[in-house]
C-alpha positions in Angstrom: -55.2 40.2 -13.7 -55.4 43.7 -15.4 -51.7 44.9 -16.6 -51.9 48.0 -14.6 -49.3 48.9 -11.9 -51.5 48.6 -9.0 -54.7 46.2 -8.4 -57.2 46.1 -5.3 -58.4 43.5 -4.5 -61.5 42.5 -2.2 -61.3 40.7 0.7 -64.2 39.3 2.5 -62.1 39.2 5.8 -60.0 42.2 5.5 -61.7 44.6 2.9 -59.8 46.3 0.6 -56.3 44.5 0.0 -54.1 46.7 -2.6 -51.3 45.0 -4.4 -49.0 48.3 -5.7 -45.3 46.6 -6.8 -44.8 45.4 -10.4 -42.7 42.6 -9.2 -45.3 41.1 -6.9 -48.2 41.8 -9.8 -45.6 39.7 -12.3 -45.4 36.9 -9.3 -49.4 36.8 -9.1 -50.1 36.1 -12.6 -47.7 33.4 -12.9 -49.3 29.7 -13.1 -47.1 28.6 -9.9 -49.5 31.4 -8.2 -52.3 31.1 -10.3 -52.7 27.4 -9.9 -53.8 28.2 -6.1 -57.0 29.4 -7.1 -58.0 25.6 -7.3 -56.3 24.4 -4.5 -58.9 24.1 -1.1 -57.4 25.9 1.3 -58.9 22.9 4.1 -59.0 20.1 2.1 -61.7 18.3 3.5 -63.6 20.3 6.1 -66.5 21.4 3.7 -67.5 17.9 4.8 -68.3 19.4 7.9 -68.5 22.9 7.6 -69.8 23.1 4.1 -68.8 27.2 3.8 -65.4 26.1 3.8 -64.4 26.1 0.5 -61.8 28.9 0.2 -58.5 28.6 -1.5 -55.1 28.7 -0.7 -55.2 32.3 -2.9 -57.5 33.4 -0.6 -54.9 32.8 2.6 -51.9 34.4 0.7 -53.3 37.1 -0.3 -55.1 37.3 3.7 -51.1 36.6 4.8 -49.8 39.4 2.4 -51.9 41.8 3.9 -51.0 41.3 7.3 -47.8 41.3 6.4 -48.2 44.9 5.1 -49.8 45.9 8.0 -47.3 44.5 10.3 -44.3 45.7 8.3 -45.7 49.6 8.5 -46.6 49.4 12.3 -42.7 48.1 12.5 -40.8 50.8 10.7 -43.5 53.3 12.5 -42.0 52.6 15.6 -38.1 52.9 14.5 -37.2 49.4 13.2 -35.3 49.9 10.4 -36.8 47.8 7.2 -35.3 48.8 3.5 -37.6 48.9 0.7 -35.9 45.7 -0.3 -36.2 43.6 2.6 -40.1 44.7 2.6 -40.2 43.3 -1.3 -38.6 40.4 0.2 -40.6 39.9 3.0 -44.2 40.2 1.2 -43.0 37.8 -1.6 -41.9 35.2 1.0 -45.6 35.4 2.7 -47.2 35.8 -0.8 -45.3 32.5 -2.1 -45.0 30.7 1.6 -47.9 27.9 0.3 -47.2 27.7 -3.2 -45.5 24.4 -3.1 -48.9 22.5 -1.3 -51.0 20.0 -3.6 -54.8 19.1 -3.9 -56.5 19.0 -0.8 -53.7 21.1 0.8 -52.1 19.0 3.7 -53.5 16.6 3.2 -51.3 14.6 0.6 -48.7 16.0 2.5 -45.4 13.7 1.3 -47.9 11.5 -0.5 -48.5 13.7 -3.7 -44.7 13.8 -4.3 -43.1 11.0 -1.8 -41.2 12.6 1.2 -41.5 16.2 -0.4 -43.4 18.5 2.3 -44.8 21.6 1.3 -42.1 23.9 1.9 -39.7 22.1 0.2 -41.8 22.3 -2.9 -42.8 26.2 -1.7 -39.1 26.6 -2.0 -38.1 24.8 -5.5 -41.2 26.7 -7.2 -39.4 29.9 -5.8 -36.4 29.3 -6.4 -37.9 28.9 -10.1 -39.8 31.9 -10.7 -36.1 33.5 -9.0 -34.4 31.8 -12.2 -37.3 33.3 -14.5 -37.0 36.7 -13.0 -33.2 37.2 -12.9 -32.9 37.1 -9.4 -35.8 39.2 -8.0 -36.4 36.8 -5.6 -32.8 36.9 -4.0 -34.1 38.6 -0.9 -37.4 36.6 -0.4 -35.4 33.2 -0.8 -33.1 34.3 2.1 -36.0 35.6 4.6 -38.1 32.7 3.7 -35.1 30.1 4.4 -34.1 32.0 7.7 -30.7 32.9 6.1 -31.2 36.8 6.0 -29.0 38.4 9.2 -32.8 40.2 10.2 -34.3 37.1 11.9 -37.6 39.0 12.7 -38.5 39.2 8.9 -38.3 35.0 8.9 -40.1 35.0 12.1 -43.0 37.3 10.4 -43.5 34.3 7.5 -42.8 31.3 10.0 -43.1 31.6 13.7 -45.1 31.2 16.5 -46.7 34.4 15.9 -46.4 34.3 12.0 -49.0 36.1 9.9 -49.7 32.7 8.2 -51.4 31.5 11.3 -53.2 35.0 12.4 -54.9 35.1 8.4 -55.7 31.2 8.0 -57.3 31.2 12.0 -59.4 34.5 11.5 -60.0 33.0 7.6 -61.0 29.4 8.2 -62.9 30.8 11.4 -65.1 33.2 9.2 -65.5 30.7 6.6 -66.6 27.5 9.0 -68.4 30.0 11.2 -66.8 28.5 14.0 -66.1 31.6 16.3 -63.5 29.9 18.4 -60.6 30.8 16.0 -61.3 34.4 16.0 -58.3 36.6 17.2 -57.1 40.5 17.7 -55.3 40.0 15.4 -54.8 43.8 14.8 -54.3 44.4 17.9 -51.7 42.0 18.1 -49.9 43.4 15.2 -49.9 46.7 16.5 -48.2 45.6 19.8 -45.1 44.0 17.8 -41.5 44.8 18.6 -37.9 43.9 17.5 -35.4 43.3 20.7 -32.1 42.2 20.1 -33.1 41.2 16.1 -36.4 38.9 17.2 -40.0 39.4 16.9 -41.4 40.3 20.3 -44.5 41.4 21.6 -45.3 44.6 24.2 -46.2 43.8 27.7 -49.8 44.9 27.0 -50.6 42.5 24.1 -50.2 39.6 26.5 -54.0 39.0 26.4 -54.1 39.2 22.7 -51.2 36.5 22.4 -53.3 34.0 25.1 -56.3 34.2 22.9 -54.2 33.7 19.9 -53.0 30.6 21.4 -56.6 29.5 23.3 -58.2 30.1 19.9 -55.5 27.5 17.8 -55.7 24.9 20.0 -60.1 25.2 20.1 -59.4 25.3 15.8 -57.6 22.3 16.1 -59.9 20.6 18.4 -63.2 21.4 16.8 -62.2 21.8 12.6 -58.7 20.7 11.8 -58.6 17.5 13.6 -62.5 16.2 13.2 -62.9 12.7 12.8 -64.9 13.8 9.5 -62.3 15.3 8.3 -59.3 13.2 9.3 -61.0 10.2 8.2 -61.9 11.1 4.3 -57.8 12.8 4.5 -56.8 9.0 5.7 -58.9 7.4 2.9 -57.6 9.8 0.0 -53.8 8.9 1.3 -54.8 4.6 1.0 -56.1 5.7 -2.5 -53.1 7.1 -4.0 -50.4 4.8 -2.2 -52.9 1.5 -3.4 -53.5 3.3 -7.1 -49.2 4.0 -6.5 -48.6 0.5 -5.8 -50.8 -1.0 -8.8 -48.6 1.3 -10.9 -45.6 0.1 -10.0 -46.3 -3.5 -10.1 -46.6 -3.1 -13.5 -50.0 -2.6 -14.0 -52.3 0.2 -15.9 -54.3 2.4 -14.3 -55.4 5.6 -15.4 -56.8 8.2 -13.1 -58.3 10.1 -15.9 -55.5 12.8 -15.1 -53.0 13.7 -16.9 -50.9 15.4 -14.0 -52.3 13.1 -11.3 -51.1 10.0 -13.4 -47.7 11.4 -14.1 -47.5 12.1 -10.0 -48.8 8.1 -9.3 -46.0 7.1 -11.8 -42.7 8.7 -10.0 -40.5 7.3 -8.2 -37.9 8.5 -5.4 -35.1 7.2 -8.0 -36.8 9.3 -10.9 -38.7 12.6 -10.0 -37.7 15.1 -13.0 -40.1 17.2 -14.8 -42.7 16.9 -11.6 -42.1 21.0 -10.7 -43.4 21.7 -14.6 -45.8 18.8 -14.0 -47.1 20.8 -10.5 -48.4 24.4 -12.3 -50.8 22.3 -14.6 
């Protein structure tokens, strides 16, 4: 990315998606973010639906725009939201997948043994936080649910998150599976804050029961295909038979450098694996 203050991106979902802080630019073109460009965003589904080959960049930068969106309709109706806390928030949505590994979930606690995503999301923030001298103070609290405005958390991870309304209206468009398509702007634009919680207006009730129609027809129909779910089951045997060779002593190389440094850990000895994890 250029070194300008301000980069527009384009989207093939949402159009025109402008990145204008200098912080989240600096975030971007680090190789914890960078490295998401070659991780699929549905592992296996291009089996299937062979269009779906988009990366996990493509969500979080889908997520961060929502986010945007969601955070202006917010303080537009009166909720107060501090410059800060919207840095914070649009980090935590920006960085929210960072810690997922090849084929996205799933080598889910495989990859690195009993390590889930957001655990690793986490250590590779709290990393780039060491880096940057504590930028990401803010972002670490919302995206942990420790910050004392619960609706910012609920934005990143909820039932009504802007993770799900970008990857359903994103893996819908790139399956061509029109099931998974939402309002989603209509949804946004009915969001609320009561009592320090993400609620929605009365009217977007419709919005909210196609949301949740339109998951559970994703699910049904992409996420959970027997395609699919078979080749994630036969990657998983792979690495925990080519893990269990290893540690018996044998050698195996993967022809991997970072794949056969992942086979070789252990839960007793796991150091070096987060510089291991940007390769």
């Amino acid at each position: 990315m250029g070194a300008g203050s301000q980069k527009i991106i384009n989207d093939p979902v949402y159009g025109f998606i402008t990145i204008d802080h200098p912080l989240i630019l600096e975030v971007m073109r680090h190789p914890f973010y960078q490295r998401l460009r070659r991780i699929q965003q549905m592992g296996f589904a291009n089996l299937v639906y062979p269009g779906a080959v988009h990366t996990r960049l493509h969500h979080s930068l889908g997520a961060y725009h929502l986010m945007c969106n969601a955070l202006a309709v917010l303080k537009g109706k009166g909720i107060p939201v501090t410059d800060n806390e919207e840095l914070g928030a649009k980090l935590a949505i920006l960085l929210h997948d960072a810690g997922h590994g090849p084929f996205s979930h799933a080598l889910e606690n495989n990859l690195i043994e009993n390590l889930n995503h957001e655990s690793v999301s986490l250590q590779i923030m709290q990393q780039l936080n060491r880096e940057m001298q504590g930028a990401l103070d803010t972002a670490i609290a919302i995206f942990t649910n420790h910050y004392p405005k619960k609706f910012l958390h609920q934005l990143v991870s909820g039932q009504l998150d802007v993770d799900r309304m970008d990857y359903l209206n994103r893996d819908s468009f790139f399956t061509g599976v029109s099931e998974g398509v939402i309002g989603y702007d209509r949804i946004i634009h009915m969001l609320t804050v009561y009592e320090g919680e993400l609620m929605v207006q009365e009217k977007g009730i419709y919005s909210i029961e196609k949301f949740l129609v339109a998951r559970r027809l994703m699910y049904w129909q992409v996420y959970l295909h027997k395609t699919v779910v078979s080749a994630e089951s036969m990657l998983v045997k792979i690495i925990q038979r080519a893990r269990e060779i290893i540690r018996s002593g044998e050698k195996l190389s993967s022809g991997s450098a970072p794949l056969d440094f992942f086979l070789s850990l252990t839960p007793q000895d796991s150091s070096g694996w987060l510089e291991a994890f940007s390769l």
